[in-house]
SEDRENDO-470800 format. One line per 2 residues: number of its first residue (from 1); for each residue x, y, z of C-alpha. Coordinates in pm, 1 decimal, padded with zeros to 6 digits. Layout:
NUM) X,Y,Z ~ ...
END
This chain:
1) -04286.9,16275.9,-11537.3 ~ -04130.7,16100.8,-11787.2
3) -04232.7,15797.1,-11983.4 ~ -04105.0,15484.6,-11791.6
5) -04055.7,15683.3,-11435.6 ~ -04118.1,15369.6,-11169.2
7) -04485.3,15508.5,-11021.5 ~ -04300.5,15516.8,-10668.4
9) -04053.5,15745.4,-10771.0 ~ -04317.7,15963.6,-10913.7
11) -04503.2,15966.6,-10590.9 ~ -04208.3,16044.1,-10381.0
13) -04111.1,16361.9,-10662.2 ~ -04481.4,16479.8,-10585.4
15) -04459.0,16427.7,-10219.6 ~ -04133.7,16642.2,-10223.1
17) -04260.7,16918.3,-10450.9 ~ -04579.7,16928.8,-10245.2
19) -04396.8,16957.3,-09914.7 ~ -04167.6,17221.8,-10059.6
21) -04434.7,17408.1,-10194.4 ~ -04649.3,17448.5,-09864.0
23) -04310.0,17511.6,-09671.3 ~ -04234.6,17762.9,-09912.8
25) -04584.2,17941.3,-09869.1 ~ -04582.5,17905.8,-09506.5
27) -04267.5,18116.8,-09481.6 ~ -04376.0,18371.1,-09716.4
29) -04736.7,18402.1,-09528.8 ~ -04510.6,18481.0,-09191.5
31) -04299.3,18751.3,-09401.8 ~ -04591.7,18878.8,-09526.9
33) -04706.2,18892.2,-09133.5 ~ -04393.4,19053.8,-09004.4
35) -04432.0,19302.2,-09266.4 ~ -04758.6,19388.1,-09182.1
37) -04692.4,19447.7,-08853.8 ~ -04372.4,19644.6,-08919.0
39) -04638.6,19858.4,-09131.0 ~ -04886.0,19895.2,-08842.2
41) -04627.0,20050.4,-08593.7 ~ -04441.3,20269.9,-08846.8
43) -04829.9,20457.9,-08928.6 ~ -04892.9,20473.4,-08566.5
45) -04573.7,20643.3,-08484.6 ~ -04565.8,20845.3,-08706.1
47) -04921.2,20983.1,-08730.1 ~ -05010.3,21347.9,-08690.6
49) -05141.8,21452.3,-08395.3 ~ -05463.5,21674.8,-08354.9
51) -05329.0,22008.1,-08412.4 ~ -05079.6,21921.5,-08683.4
53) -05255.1,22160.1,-08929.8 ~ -05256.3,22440.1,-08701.0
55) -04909.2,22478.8,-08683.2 ~ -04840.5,22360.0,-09020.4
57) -04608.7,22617.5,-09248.1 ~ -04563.5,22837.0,-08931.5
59) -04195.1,23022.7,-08942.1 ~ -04157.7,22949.4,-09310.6
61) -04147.0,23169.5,-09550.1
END
């Protein structure tokens, strides 16, 4: 802050920036979430099954 900011101001400025901050970081942690889960159901459809090897290559030349 500058010089001569009133020491209520101040306060409220850090308030704000303090609320914005853990808003901010709340959102991204629930992004971060969604992602995760979008991650966890693309792997487990499309894992290979048992016998994916077996038949791997088969009819190519």
């Amino acid at each position: 802050m500058p010089k001569g900011t009133p020491e209520a101001i101040a306060a409220k400025i850090t308030d704000v920036a303090h609320d914005t901050f853990i808003a901010g970081m709340h959102l991204a942690s629930l992004v971060a979430a969604g992602v995760a889960v979008v991650a966890v159901l693309v792997a487990f459809l499309t894992q290979r099954g048992a016998n994916a090897e077996a038949g791997a290559g088969a009819g190519h030349i």
